[in-house]
C-alpha positions as CSV (number, residue, x, y, z in Angstrom):
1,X,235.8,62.9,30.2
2,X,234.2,62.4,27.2
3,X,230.0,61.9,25.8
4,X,228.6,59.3,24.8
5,X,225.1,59.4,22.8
6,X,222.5,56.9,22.0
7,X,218.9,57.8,20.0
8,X,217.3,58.5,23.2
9,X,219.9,59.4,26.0
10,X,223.1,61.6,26.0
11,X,225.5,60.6,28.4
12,X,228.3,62.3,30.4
13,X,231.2,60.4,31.8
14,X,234.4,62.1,34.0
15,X,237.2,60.4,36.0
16,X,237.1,60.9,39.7
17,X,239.4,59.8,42.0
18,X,240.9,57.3,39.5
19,X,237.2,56.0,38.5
20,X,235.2,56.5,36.2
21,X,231.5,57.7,36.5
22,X,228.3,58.7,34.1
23,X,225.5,60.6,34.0
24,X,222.6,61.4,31.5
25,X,222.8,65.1,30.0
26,X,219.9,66.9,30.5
27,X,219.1,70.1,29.2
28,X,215.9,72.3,28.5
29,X,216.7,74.6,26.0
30,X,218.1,71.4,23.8
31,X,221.7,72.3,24.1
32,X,224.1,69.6,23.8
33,X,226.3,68.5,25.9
34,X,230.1,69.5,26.5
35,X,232.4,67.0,25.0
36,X,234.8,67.5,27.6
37,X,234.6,67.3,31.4
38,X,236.5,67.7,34.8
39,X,235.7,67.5,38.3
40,X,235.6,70.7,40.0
41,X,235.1,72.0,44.0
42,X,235.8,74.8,46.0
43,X,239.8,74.6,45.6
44,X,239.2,76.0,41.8
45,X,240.1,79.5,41.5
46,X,237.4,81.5,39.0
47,X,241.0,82.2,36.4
48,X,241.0,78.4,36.1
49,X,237.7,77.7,35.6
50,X,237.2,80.8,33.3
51,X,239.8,79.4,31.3
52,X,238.7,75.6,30.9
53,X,235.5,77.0,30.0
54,X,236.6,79.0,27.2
55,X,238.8,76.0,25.7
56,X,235.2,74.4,25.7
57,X,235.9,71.9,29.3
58,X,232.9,72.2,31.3
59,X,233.4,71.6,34.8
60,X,231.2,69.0,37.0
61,X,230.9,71.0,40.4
62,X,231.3,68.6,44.0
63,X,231.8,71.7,46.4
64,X,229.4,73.8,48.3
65,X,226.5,75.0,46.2
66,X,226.7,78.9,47.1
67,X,230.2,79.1,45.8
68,X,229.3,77.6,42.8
69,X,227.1,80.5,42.3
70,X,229.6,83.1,43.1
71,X,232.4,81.3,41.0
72,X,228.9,81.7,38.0
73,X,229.2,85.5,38.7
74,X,233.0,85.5,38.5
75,X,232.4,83.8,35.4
76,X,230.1,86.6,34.3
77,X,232.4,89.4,35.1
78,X,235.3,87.7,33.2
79,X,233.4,87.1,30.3
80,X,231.8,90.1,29.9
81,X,234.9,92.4,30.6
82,X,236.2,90.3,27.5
83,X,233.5,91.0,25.6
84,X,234.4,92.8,22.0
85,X,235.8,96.6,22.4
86,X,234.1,99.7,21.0
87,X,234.8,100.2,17.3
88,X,238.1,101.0,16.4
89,X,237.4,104.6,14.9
90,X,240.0,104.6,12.4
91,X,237.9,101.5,11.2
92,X,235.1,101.9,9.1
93,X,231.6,101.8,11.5
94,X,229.5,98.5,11.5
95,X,226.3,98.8,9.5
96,X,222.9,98.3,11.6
97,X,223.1,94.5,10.3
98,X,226.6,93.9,10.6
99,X,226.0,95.2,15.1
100,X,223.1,92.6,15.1
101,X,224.7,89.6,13.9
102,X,227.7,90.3,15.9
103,X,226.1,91.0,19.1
104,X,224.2,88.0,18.3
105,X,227.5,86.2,18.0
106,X,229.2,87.2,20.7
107,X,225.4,86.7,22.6
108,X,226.0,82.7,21.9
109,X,229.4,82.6,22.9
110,X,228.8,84.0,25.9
111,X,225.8,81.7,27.2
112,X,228.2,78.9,26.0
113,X,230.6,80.0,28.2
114,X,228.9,81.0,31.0
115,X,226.8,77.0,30.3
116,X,230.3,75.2,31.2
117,X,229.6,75.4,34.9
118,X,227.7,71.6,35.8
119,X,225.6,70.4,38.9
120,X,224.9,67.1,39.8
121,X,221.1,66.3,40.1
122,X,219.6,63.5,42.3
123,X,216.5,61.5,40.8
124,X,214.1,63.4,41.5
125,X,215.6,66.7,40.8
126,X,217.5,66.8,44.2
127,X,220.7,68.3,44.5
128,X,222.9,66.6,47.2
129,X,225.4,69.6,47.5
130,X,226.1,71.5,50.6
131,X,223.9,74.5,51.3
132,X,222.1,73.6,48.1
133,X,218.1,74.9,47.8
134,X,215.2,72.8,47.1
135,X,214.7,73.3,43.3
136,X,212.6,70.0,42.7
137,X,209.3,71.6,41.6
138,X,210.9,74.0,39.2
139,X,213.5,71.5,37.9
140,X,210.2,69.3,37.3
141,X,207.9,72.2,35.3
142,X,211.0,72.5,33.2
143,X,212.7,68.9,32.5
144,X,209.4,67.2,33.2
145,X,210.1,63.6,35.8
146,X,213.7,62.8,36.8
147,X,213.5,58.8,37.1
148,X,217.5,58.8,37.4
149,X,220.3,61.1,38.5
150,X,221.9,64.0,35.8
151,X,224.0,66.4,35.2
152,X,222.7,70.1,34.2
153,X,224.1,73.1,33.7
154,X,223.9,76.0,36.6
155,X,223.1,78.5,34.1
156,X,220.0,76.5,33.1
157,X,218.9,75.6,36.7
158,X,219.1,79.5,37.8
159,X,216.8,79.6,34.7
160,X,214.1,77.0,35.5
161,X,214.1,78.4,39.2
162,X,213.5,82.4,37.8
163,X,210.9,81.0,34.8
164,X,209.0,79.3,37.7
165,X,209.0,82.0,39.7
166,X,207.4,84.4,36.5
167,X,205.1,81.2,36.6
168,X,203.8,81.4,39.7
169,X,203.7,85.3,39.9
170,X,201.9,85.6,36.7
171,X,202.5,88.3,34.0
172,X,199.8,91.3,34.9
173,X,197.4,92.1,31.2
174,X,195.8,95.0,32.0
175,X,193.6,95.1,29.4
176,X,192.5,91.1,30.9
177,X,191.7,92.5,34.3
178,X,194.2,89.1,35.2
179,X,197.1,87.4,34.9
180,X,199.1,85.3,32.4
181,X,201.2,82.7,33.5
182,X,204.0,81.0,30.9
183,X,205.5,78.2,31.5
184,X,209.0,77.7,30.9
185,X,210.3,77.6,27.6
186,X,207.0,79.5,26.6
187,X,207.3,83.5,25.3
188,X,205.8,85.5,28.1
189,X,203.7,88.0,26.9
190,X,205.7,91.2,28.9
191,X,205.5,93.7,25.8
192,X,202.1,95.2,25.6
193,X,202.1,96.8,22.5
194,X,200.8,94.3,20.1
195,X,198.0,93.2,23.3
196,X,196.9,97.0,23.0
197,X,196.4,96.5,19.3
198,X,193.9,93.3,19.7
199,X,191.9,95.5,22.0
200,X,191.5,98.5,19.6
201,X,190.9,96.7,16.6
202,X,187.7,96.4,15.8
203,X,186.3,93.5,15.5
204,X,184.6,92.5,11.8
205,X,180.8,93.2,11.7
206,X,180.4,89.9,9.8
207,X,181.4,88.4,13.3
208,X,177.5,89.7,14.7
209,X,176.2,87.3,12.6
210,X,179.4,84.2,13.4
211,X,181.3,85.0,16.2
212,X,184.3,82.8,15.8
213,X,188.1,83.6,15.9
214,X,191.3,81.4,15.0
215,X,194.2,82.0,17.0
216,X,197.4,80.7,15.0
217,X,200.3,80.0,17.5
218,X,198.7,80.8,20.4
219,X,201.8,80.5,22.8
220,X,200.6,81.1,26.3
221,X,197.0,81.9,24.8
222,X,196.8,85.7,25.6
223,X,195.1,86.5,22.1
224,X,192.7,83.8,22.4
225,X,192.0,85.1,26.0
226,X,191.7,88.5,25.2
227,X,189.4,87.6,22.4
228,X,187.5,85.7,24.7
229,X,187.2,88.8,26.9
230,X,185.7,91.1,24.1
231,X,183.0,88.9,23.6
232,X,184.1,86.4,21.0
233,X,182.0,83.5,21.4
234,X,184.2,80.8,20.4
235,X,187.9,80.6,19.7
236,X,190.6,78.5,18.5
237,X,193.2,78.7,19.4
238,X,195.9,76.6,17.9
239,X,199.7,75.6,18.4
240,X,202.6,72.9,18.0
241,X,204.8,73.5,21.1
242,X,203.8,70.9,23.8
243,X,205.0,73.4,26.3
244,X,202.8,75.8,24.7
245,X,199.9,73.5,25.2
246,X,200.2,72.7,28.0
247,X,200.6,76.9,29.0
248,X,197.6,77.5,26.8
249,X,195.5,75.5,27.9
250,X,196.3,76.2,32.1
251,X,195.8,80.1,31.5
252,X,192.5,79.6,29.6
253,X,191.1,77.2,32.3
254,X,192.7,79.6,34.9
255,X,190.6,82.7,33.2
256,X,187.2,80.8,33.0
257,X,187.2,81.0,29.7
258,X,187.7,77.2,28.5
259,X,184.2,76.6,27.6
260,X,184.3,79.0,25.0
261,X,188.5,78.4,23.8
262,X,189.1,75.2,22.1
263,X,192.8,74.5,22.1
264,X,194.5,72.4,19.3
265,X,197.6,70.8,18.3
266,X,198.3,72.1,14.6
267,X,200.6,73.5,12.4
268,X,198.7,76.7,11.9
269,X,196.0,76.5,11.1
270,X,192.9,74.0,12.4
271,X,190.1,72.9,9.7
272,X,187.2,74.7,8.6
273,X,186.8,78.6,8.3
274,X,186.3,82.2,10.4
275,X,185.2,85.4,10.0
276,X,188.2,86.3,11.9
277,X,191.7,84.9,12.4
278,X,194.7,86.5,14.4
279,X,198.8,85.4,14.1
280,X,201.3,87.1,15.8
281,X,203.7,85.2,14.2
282,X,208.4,85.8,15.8
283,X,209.2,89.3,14.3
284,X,212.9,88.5,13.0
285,X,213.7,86.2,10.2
286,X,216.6,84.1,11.5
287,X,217.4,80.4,12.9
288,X,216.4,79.7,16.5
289,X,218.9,78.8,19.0
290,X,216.7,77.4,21.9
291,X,212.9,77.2,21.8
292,X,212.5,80.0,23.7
293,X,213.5,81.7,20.4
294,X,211.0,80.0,18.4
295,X,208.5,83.1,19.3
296,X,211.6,85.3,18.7
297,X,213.4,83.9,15.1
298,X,211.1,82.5,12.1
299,X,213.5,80.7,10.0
300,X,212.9,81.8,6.2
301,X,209.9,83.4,7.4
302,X,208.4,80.1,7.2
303,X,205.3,81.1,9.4
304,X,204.7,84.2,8.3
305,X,204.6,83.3,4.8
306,X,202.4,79.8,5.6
307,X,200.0,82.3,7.3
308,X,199.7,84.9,4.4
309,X,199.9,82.1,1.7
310,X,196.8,79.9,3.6
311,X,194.4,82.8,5.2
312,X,192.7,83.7,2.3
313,X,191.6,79.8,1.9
314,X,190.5,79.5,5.8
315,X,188.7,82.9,5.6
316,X,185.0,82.8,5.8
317,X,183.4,85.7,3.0
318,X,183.3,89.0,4.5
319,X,185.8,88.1,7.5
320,X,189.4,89.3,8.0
321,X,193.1,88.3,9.1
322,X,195.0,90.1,11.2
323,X,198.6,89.8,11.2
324,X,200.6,91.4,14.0
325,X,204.1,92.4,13.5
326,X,206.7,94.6,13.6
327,X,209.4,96.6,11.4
328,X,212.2,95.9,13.7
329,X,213.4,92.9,11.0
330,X,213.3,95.6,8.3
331,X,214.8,98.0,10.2
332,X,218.1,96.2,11.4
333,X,218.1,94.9,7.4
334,X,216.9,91.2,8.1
335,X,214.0,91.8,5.3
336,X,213.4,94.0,2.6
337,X,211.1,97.2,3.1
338,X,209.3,95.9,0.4
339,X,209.1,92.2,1.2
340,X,206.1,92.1,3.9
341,X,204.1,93.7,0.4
342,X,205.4,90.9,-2.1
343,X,204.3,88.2,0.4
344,X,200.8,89.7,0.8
345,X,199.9,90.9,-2.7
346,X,201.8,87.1,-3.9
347,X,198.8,85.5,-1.4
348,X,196.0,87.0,-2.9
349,X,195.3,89.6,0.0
350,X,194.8,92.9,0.1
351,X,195.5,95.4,3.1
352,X,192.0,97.2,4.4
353,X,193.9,98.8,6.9
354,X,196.3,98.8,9.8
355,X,196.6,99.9,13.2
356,X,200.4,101.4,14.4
357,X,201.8,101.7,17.6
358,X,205.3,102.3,18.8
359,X,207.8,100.6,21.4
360,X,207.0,101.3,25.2
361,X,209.7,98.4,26.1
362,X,212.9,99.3,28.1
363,X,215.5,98.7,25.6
364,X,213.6,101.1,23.2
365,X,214.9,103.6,25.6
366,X,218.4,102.6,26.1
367,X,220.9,105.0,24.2
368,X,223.3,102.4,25.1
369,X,222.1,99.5,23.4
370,X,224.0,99.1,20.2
371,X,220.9,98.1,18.2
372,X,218.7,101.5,20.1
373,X,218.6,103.2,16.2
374,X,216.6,100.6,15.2
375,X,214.8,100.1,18.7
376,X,214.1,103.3,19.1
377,X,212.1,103.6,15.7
378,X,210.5,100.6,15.8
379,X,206.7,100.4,14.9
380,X,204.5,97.0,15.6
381,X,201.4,97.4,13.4
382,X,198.2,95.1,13.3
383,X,197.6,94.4,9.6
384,X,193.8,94.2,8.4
385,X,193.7,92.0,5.5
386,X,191.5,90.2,3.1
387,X,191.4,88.4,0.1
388,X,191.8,90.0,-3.2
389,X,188.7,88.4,-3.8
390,X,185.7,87.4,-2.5
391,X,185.1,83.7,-2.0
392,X,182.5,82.2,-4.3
């Protein structure tokens, strides 16, 4: 089998019964496709499968859908029970950095592994497999129309299905009296801490006199809808992610509060000036993988410093920025302790104050999380800042 690609389209070809046959490669978290492929049904032991996929041959399923999910687990079990032993203790222990990289590593690896399992989709986003389910709608809010048959990844589709179900369900914001409902591909908003923040805060008093708020990256718009609900008048909210958009601006229509929420396509932030202006830019410096981990991994801290370097500029006199984020980066050794000060003072801002809180999340609590030192510790603070200077 090999894979073809052209500007637009990649495309998957296999051998089946002495024939050859192609599909397009379809994938929504932009992963490219296996260069290797083989037919694959019920008569495939999980050994054999387990073993193609970890020479890098994915395998095109054409047996009963079920099994494919159990030969997924089997997958899962194999993979995992492979995963890297504990420490050697005669070898010298792994700094806090050193765990997070290499759990990231092995992370990656795994999802490619586990990727490796194929289904063949229907136009339309039908799967013609025995005792398969109808996954058309959620195949559809992920990959978007499906004007010719593909091939996808099982790994993905158990994805879209589970992201669509968060999107009908909705994410409960207490402090919103509602729900928030991300789309696929879009950072849900299920830690609370930095929401609580935005809700304590207080607002500044120059904001009696213009009450108008930019909200850089808005994501699923949960800032800009919680600003909404203290009262702001009007809002901002901007963002580059189409998914985003799209997830923006359903919740804000959804809460009632579009009339007052104008939501924009930018890179950071939109034209003119406010009295107030909110980014809760990803927390860890790093590359993204998939978008998902675009609101996870800010490459060279690119937004956080374009947000510090151009806030004092877009700031109206007397108004603040608020910057929410956390230590965890500084505290698993991704950025200096003293970095998050060089970037502010170097931007011609000043801190008036901040507002701490620490981690209420799950994995904050797990002892057996290699990363739970810095977990445990972690402390997401709203920064209050202003310019050095006031604007002439």
């Amino acid at each position: 089998m090999t894979t073809e690609s052209n500007p637009t389209q990649a495309l998957l070809s296999w051998t089946e019964n002495g024939q050859t046959h192609s599909a397009p490669w379809r994938s929504g978290n932009g992963s490219p496709p296996p260069a290797r492929v083989v037919p694959g049904d019920d008569t495939m032991n999980a050994d054999t499968a387990y073993r193609l996929a970890c020479e890098g041959t994915a395998i095109l399923w054409f047996g009963d859908f079920q099994n494919a999910r159990q030969l997924l687990q089997a997958l899962v079990r194999r993979t995992d029970r492979k995963s890297p032993a504990k420490q050697n203790s005669k070898k010298p222990a792994l700094s806090i950095t050193e765990t997070f990289h290499k759990q990231r590593m092995a992370q990656a690896q795994r999802a490619r592994i586990l990727g490796m399992l194929l289904i063949p989709f229907e136009a339309g986003h039908g799967i013609s497999l025995r005792r398969a389910p109808d996954v058309q709608e959620a195949c559809a809010a992920a990959l978007g129309e499906a004007d010719t048959p593909y091939v996808a990844s099982l790994r993905e589709l158990l994805g879209f299905i589970s992201a669509h179900e968060w999107r009908k369900k909705g994410v409960e914001i207490a402090a919103l009296g509602a729900r928030i409902h991300p789309h696929y591909g879009v950072f849900s908003p299920v830690r609370g801490e930095y929401i609580d923040l935005v809700v304590r805060a207080d607002l500044p008093k120059v904001m009696e006199k213009q009450s108008l708020a930019f909200d850089i990256g808005t994501g699923t718009g949960v800032i800009a809808a919680l600003l909404a609900h203290r009262g702001v008048k009007r809002i901002v909210a901007t963002e580059l992610d189409e998914r985003a958009l799209a997830c923006a601006r359903e919740n804000i229509k959804r809460l009632g509060f579009a009339p007052r929420v104008d939501i924009l396509q930018a890179d950071l932030f939109p034209p003119g000036q406010a009295p107030l202006i909110v980014c809760n830019p990803p927390w860890l410096p790093g590359k993204p993988a998939t978008p998902l981990e675009h609101a996870i991994y800010d490459q060279d801290s690119a937004m956080l410093r374009g947000f510090l370097q151009g806030l004092a500029a877009h700031l109206s006199p007397g108004g603040q920025g608020w910057l929410l984020l956390s230590d965890l980066a500084e505290r698993l050794g991704l950025r200096s302790e003293t970095m998050l000060a060089e970037l502010i003072a170097a931007a011609g801002l000043k801190v008036l104050g901040r507002l701490d809180i620490r981690p209420r999340h799950p994995r904050s609590q797990d002892e057996q999380d290699p990363l739970h030192a810095a977990r445990s510790q972690e402390v997401t603070t709203l920064w209050r800042l202003a310019p050095n200077k006031p604007a002439e």
